[in-house]
CHARMM internal coordinates of N, CA and C (Angstrom, degrees):
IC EDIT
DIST 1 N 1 CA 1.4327
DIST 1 CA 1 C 1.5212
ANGL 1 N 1 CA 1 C 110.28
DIST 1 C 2 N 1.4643
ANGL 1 CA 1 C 2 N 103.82
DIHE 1 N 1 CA 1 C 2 N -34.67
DIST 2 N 2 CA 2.0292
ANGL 1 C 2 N 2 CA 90.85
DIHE 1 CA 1 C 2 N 2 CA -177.72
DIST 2 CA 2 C 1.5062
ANGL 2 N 2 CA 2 C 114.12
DIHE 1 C 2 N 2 CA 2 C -98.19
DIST 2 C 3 N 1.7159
ANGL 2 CA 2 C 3 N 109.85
DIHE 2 N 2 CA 2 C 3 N 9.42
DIST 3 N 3 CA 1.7838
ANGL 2 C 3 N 3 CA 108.76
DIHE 2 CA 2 C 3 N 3 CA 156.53
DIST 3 CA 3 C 1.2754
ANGL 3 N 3 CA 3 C 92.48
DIHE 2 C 3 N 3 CA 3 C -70.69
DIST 3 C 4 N 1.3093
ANGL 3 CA 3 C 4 N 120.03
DIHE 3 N 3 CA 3 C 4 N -62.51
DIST 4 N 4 CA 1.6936
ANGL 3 C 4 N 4 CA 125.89
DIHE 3 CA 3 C 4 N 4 CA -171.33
DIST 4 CA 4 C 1.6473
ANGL 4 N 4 CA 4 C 113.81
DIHE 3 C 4 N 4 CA 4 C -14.82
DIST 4 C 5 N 1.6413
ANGL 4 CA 4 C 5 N 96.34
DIHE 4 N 4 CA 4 C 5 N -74.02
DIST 5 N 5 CA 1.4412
ANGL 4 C 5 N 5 CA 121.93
DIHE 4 CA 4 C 5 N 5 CA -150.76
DIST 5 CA 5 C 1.8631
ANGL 5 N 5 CA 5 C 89.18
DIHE 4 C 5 N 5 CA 5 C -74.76
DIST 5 C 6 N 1.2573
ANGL 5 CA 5 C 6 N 109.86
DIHE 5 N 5 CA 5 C 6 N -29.74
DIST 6 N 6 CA 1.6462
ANGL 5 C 6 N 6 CA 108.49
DIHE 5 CA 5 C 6 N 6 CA -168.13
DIST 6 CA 6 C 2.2276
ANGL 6 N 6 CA 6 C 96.95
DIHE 5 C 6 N 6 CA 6 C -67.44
DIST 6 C 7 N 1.3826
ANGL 6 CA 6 C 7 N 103.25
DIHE 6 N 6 CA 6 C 7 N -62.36
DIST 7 N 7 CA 1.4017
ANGL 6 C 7 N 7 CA 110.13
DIHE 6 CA 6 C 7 N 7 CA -175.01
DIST 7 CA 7 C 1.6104
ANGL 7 N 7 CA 7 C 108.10
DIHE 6 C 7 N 7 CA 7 C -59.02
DIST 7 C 8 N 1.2504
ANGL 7 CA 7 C 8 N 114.92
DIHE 7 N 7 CA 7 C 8 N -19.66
DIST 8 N 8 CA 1.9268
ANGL 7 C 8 N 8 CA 103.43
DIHE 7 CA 7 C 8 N 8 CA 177.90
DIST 8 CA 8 C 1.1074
ANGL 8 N 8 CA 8 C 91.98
DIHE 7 C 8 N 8 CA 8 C -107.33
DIST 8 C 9 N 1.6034
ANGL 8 CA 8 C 9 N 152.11
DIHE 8 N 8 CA 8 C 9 N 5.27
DIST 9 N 9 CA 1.4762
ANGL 8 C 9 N 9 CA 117.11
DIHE 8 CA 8 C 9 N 9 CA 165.62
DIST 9 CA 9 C 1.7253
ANGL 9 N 9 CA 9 C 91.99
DIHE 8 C 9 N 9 CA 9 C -137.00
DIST 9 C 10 N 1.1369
ANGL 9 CA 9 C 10 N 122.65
DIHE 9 N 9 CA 9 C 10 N 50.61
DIST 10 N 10 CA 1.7042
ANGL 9 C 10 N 10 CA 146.65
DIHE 9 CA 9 C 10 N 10 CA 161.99
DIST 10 CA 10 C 1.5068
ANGL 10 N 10 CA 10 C 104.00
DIHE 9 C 10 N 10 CA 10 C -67.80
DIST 10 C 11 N 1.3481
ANGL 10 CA 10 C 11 N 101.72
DIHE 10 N 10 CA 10 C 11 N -51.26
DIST 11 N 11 CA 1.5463
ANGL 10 C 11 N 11 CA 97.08
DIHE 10 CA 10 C 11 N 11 CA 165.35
DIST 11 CA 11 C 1.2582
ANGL 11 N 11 CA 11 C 138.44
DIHE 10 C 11 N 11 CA 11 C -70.34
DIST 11 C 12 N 1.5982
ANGL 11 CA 11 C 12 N 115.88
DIHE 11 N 11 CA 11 C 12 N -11.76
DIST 12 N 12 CA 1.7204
ANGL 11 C 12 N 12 CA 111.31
DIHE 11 CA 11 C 12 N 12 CA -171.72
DIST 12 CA 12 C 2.3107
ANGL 12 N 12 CA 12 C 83.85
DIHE 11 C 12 N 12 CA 12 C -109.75
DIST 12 C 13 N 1.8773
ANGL 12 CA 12 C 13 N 73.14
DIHE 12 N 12 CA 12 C 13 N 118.85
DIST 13 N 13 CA 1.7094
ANGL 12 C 13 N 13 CA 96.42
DIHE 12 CA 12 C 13 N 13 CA 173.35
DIST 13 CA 13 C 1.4338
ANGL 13 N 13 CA 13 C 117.04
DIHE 12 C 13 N 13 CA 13 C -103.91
DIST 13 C 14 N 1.5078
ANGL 13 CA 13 C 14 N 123.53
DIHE 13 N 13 CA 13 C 14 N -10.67
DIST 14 N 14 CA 1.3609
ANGL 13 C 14 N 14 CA 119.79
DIHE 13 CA 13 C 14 N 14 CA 163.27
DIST 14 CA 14 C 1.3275
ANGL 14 N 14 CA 14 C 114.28
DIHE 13 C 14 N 14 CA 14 C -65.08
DIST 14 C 15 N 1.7711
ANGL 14 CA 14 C 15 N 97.85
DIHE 14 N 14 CA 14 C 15 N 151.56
DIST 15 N 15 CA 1.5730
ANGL 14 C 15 N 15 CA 90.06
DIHE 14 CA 14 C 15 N 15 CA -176.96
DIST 15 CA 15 C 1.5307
ANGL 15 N 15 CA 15 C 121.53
DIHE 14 C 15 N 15 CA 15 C -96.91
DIST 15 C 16 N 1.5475
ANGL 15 CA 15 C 16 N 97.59
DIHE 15 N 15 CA 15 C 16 N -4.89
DIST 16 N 16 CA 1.5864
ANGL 15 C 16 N 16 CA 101.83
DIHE 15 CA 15 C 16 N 16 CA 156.84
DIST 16 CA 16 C 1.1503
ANGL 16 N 16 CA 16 C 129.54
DIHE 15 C 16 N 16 CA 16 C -69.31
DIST 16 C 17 N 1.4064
ANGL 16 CA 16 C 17 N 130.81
DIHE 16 N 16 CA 16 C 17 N -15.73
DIST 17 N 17 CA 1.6872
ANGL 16 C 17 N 17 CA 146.68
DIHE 16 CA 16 C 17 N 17 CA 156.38
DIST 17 CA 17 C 1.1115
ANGL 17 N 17 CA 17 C 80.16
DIHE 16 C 17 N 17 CA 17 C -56.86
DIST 17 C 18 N 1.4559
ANGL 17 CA 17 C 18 N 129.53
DIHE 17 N 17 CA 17 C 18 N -77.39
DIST 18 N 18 CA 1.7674
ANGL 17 C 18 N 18 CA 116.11
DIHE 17 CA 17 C 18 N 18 CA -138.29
DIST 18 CA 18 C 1.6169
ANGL 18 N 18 CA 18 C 98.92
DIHE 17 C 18 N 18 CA 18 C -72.39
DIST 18 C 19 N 1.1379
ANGL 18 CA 18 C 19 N 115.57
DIHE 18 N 18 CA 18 C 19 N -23.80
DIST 19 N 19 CA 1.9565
ANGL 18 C 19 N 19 CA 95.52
DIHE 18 CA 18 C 19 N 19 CA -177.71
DIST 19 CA 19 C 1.3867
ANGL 19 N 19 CA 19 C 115.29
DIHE 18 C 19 N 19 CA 19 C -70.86
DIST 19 C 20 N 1.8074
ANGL 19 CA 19 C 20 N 109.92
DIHE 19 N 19 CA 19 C 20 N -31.60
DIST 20 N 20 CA 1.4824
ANGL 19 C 20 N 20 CA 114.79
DIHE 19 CA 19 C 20 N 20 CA 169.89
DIST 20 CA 20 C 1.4083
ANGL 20 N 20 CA 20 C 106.71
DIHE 19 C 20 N 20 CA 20 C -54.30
DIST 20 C 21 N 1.0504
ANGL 20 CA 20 C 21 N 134.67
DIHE 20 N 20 CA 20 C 21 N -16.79
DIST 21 N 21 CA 1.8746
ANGL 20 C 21 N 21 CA 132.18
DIHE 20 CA 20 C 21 N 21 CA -152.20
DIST 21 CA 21 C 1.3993
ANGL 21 N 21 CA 21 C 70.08
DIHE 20 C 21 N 21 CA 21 C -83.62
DIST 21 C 22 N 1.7674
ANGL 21 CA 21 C 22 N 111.59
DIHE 21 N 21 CA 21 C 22 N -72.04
DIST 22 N 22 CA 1.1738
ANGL 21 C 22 N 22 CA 116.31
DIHE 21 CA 21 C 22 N 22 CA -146.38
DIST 22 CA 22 C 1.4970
ANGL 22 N 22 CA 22 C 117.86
DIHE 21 C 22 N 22 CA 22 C -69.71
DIST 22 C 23 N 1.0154
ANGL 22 CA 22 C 23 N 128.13
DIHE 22 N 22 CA 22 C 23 N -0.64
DIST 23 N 23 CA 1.3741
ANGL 22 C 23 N 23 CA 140.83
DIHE 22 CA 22 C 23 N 23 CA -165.86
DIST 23 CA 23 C 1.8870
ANGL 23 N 23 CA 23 C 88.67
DIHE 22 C 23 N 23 CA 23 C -96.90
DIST 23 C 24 N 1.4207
ANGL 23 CA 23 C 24 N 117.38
DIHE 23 N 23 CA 23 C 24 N -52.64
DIST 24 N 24 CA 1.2818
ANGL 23 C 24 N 24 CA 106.58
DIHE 23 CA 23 C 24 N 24 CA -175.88
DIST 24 CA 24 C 1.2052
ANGL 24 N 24 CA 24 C 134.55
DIHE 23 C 24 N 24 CA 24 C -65.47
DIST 24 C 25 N 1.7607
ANGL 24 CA 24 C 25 N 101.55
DIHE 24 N 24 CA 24 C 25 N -22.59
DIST 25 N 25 CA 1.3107
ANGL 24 C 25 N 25 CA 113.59
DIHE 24 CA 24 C 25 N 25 CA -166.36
DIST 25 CA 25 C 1.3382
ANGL 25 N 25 CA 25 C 103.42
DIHE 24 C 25 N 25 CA 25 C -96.31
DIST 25 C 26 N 1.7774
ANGL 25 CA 25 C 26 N 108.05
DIHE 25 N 25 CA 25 C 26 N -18.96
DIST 26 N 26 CA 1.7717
ANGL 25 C 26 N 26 CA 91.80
DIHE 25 CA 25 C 26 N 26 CA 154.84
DIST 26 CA 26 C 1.2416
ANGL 26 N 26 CA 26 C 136.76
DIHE 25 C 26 N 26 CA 26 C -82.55
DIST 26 C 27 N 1.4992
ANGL 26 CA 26 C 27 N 114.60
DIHE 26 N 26 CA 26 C 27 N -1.28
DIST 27 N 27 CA 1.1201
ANGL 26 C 27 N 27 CA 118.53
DIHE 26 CA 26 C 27 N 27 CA 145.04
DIST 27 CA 27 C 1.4260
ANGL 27 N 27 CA 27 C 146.83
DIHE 26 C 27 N 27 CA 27 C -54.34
DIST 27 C 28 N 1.4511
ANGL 27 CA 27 C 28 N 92.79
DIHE 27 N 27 CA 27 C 28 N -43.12
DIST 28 N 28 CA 1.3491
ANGL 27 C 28 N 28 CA 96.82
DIHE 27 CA 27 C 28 N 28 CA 178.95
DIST 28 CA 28 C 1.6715
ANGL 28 N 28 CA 28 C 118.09
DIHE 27 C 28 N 28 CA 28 C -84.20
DIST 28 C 29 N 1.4167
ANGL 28 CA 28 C 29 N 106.30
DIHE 28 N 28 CA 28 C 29 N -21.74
DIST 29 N 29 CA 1.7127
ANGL 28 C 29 N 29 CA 113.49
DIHE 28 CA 28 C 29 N 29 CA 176.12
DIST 29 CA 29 C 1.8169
ANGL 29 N 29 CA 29 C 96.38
DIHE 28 C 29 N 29 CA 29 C -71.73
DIST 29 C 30 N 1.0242
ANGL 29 CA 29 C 30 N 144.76
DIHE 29 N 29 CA 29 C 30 N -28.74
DIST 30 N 30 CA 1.4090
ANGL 29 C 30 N 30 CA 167.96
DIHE 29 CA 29 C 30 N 30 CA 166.30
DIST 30 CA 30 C 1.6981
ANGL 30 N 30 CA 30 C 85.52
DIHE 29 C 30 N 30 CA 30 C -40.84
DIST 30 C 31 N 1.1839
ANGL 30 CA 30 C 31 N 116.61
DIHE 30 N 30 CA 30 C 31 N -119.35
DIST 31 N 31 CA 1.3405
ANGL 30 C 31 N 31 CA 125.93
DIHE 30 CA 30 C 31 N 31 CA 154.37
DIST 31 CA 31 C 1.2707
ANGL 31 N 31 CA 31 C 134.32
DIHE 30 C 31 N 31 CA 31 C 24.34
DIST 31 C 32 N 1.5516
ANGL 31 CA 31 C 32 N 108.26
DIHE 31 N 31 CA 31 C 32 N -57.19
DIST 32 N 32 CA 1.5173
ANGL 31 C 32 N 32 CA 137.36
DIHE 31 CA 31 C 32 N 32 CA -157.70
DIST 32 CA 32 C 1.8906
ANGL 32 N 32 CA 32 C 84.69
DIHE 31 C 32 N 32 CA 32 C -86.21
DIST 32 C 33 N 1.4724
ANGL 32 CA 32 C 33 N 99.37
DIHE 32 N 32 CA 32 C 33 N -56.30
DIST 33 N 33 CA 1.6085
ANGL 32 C 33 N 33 CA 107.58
DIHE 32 CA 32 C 33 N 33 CA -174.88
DIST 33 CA 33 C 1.0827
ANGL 33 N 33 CA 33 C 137.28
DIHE 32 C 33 N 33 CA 33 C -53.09
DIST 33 C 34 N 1.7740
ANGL 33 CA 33 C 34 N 108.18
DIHE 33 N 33 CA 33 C 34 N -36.76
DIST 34 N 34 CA 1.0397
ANGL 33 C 34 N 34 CA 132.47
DIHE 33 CA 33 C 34 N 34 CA 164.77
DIST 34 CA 34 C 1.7062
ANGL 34 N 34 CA 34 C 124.61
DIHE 33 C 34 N 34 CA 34 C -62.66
DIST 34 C 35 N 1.5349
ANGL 34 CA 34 C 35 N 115.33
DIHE 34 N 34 CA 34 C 35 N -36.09
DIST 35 N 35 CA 1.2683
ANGL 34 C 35 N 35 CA 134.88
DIHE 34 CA 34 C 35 N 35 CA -161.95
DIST 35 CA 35 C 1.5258
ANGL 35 N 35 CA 35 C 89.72
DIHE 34 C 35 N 35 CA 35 C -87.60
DIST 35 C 36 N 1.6209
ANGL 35 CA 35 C 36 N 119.52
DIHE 35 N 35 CA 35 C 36 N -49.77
DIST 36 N 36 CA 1.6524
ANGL 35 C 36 N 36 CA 105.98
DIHE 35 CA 35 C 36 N 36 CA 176.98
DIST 36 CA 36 C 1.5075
ANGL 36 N 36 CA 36 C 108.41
DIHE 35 C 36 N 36 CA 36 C -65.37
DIST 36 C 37 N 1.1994
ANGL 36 CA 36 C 37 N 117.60
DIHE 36 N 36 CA 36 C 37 N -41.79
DIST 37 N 37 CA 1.7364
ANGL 36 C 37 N 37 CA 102.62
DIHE 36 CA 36 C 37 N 37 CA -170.59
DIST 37 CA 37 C 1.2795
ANGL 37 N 37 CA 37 C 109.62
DIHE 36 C 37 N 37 CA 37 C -36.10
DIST 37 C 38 N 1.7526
ANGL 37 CA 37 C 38 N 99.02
DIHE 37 N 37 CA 37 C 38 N -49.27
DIST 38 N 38 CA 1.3247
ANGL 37 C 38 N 38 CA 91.38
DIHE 37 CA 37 C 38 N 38 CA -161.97
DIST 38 CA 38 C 1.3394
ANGL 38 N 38 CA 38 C 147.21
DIHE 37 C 38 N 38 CA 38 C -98.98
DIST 38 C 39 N 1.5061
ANGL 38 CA 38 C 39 N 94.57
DIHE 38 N 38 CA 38 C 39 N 19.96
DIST 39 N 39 CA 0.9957
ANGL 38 C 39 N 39 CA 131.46
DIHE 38 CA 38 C 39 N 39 CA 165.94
DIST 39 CA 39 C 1.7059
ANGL 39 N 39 CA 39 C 118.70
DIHE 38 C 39 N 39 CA 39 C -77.70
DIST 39 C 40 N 1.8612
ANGL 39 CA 39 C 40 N 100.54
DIHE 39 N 39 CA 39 C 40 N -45.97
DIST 40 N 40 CA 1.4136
ANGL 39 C 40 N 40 CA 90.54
DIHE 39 CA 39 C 40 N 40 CA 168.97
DIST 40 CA 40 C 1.5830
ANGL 40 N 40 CA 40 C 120.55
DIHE 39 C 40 N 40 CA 40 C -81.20
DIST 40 C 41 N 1.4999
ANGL 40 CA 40 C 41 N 125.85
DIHE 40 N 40 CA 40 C 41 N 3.09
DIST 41 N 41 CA 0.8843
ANGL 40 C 41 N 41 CA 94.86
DIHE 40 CA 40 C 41 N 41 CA -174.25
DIST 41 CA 41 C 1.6356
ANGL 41 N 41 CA 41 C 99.09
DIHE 40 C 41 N 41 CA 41 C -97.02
DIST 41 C 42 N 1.3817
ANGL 41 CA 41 C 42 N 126.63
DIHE 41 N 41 CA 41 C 42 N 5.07
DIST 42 N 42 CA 1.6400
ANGL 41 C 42 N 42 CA 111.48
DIHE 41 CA 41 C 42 N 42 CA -177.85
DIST 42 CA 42 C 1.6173
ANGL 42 N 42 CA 42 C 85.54
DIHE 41 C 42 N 42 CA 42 C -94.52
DIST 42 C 43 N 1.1064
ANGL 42 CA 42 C 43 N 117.02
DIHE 42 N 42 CA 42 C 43 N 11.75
DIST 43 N 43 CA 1.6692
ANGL 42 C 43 N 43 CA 98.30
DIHE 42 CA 42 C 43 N 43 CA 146.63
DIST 43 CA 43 C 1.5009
ANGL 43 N 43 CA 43 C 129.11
DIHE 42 C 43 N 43 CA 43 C -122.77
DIST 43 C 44 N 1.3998
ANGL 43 CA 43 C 44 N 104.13
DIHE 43 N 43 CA 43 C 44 N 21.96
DIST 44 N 44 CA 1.1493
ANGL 43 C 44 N 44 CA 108.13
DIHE 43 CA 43 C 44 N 44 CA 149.81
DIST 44 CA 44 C 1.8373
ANGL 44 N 44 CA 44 C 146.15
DIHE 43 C 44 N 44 CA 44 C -28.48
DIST 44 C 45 N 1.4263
ANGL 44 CA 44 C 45 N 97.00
DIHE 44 N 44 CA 44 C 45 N -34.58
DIST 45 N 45 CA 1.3434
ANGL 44 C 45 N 45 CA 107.10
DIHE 44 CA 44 C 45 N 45 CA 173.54
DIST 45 CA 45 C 1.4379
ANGL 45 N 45 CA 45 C 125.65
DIHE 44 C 45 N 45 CA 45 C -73.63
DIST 45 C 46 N 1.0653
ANGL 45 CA 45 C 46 N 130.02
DIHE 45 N 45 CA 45 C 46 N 115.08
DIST 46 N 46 CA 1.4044
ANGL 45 C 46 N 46 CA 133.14
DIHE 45 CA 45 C 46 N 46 CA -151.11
DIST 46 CA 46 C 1.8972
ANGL 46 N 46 CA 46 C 97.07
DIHE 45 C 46 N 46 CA 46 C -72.04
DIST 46 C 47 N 0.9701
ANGL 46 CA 46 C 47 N 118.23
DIHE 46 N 46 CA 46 C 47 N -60.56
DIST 47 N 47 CA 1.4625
ANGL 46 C 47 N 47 CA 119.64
DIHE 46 CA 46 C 47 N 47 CA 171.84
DIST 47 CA 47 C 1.9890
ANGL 47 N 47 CA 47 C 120.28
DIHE 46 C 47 N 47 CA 47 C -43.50
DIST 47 C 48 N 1.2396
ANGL 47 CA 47 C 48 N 97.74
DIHE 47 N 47 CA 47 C 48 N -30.34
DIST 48 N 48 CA 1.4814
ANGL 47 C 48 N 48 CA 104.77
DIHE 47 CA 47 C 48 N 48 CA 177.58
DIST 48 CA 48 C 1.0701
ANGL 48 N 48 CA 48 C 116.79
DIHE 47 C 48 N 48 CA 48 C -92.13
DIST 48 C 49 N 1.8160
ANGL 48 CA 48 C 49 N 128.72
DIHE 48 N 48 CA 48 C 49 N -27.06
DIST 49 N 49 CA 1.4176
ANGL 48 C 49 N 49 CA 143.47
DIHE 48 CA 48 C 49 N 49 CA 153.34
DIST 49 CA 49 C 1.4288
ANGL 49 N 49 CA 49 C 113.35
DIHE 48 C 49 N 49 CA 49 C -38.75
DIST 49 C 50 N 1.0836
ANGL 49 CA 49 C 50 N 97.06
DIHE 49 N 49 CA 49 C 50 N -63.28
DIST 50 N 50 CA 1.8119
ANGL 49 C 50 N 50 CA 112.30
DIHE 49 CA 49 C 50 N 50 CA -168.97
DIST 50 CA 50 C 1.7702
ANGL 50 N 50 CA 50 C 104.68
DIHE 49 C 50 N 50 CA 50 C -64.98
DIST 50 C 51 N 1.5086
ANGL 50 CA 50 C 51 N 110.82
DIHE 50 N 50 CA 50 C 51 N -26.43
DIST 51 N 51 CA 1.3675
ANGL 50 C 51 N 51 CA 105.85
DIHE 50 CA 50 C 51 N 51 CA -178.32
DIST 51 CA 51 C 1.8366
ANGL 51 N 51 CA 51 C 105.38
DIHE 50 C 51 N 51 CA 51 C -82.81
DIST 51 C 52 N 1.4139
ANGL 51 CA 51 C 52 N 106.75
DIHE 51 N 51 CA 51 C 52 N -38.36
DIST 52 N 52 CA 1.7745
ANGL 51 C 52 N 52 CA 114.56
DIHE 51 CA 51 C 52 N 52 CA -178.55
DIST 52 CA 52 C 1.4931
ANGL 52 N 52 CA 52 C 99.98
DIHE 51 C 52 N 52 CA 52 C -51.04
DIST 52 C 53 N 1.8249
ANGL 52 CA 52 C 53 N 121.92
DIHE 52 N 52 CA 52 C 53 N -36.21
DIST 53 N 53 CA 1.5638
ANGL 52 C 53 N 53 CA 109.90
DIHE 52 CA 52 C 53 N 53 CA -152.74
DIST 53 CA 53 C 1.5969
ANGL 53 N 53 CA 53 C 90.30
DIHE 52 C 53 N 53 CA 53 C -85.08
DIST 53 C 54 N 1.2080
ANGL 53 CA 53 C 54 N 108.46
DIHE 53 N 53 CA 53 C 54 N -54.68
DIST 54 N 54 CA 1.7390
ANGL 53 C 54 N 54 CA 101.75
DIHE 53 CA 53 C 54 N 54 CA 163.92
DIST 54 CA 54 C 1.3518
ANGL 54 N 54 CA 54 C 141.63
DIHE 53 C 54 N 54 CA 54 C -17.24
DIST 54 C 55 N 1.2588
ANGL 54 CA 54 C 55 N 97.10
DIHE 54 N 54 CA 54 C 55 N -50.28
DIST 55 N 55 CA 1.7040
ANGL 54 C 55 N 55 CA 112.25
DIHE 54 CA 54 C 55 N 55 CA -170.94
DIST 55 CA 55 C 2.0290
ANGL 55 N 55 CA 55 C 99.83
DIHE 54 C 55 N 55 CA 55 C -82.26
DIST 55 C 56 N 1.4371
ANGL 55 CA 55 C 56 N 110.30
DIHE 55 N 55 CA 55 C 56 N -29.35
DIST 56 N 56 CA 1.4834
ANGL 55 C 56 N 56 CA 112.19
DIHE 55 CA 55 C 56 N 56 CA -168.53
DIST 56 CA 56 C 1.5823
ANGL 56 N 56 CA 56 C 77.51
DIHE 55 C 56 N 56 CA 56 C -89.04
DIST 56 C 57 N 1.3931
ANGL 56 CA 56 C 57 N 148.18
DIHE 56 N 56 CA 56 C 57 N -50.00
DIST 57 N 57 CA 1.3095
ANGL 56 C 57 N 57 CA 124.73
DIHE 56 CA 56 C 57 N 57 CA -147.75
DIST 57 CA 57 C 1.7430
ANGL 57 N 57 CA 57 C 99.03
DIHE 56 C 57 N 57 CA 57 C -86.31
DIST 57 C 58 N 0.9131
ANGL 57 CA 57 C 58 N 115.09
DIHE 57 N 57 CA 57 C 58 N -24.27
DIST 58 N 58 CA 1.5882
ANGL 57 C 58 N 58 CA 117.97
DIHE 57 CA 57 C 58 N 58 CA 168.21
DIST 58 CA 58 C 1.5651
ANGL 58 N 58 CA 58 C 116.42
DIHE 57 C 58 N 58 CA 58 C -73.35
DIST 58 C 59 N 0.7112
ANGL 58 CA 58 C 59 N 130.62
DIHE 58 N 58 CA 58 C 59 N -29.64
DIST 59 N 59 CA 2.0310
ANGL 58 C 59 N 59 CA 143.23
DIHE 58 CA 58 C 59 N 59 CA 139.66
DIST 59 CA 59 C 1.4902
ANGL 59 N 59 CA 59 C 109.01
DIHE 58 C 59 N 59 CA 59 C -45.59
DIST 59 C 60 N 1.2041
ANGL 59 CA 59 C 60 N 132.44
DIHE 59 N 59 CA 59 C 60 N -45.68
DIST 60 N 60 CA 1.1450
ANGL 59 C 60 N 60 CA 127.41
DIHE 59 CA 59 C 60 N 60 CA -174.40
DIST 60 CA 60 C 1.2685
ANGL 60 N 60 CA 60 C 144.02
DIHE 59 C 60 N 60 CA 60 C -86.26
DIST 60 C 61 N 2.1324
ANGL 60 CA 60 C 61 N 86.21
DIHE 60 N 60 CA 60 C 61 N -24.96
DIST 61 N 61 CA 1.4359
ANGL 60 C 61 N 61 CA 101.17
DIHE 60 CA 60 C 61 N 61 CA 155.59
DIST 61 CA 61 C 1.2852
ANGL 61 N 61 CA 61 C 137.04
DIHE 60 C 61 N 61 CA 61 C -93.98
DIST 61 C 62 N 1.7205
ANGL 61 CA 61 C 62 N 108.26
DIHE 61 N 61 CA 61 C 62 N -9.03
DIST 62 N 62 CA 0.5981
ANGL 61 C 62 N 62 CA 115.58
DIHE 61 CA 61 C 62 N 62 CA 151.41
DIST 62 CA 62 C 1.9820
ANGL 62 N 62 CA 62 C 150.55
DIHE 61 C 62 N 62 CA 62 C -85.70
DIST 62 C 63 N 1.2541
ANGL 62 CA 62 C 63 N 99.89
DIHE 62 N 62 CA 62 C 63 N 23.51
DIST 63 N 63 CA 1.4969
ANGL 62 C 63 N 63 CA 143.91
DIHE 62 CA 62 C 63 N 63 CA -174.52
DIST 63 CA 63 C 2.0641
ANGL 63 N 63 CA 63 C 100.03
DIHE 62 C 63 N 63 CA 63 C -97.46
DIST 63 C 64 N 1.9061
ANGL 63 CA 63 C 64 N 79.54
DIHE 63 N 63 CA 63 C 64 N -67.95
DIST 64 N 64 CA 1.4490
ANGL 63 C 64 N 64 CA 82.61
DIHE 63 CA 63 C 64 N 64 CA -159.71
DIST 64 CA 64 C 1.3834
ANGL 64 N 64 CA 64 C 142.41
DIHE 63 C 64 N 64 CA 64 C 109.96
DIST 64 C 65 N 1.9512
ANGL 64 CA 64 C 65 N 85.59
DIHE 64 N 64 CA 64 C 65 N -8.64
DIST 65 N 65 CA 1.5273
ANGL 64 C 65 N 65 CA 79.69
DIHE 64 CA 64 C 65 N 65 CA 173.42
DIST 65 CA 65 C 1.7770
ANGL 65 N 65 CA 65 C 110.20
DIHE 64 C 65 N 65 CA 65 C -117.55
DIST 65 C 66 N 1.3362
ANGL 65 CA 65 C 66 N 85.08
DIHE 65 N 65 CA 65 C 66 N 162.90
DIST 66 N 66 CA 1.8474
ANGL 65 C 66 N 66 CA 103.07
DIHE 65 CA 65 C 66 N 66 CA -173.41
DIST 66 CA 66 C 1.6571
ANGL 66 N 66 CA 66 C 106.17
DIHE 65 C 66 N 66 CA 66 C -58.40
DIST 66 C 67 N 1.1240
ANGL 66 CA 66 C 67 N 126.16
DIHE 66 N 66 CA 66 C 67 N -26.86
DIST 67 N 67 CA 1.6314
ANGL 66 C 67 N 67 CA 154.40
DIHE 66 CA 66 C 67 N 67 CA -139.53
DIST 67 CA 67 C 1.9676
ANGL 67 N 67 CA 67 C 80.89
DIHE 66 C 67 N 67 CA 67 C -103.86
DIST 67 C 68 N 0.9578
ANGL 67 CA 67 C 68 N 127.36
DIHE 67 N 67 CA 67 C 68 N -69.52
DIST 68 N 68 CA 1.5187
ANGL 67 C 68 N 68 CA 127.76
DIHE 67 CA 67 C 68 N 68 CA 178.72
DIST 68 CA 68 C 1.5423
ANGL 68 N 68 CA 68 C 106.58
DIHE 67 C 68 N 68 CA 68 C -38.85
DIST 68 C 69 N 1.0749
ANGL 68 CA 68 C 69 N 111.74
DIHE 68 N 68 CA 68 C 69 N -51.92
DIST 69 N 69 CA 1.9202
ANGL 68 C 69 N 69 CA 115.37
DIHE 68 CA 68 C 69 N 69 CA -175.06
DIST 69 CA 69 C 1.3569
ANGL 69 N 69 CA 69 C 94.79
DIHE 68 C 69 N 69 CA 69 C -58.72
DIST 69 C 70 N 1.2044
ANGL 69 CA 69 C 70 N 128.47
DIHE 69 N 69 CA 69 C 70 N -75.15
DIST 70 N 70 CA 1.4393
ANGL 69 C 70 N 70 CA 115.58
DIHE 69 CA 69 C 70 N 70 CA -163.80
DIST 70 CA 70 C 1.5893
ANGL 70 N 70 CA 70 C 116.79
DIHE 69 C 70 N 70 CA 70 C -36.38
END
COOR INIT
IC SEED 1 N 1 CA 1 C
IC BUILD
């Protein structure tokens, strides 16, 4: 992602472009952080955890692929 973001904004040399980059992209890592927390915490429940890893590892073997486990 930051070859990406480096080769499409290679061209913007102000450094007020680059604080907007960075201003957005702490937004969005902001966001990203927030959306996993809270995700782990409605799996917080140890009994409901153990049933989620189940249900994905039973999907996966039953798939077949190596790519699902990870």
């Amino acid at each position: 992602m930051a070859v990406i973001i480096n080769i499409v904004f290679s061209q913007i040399t102000a450094a007020s472009s680059r604080e907007y980059i960075e201003g957005i992209t702490g937004i969005i890592a902001v966001s990203m952080m927030l959306t996993i927390g809270l995700w782990l915490l409605s799996k917080s429940n140890v009994h409901a955890w153990n049933r989620y890893i189940d249900k994905q590892m039973n999907k996966a073997i039953a798939t077949g692929s190596i790519i699902s486990f990870a």
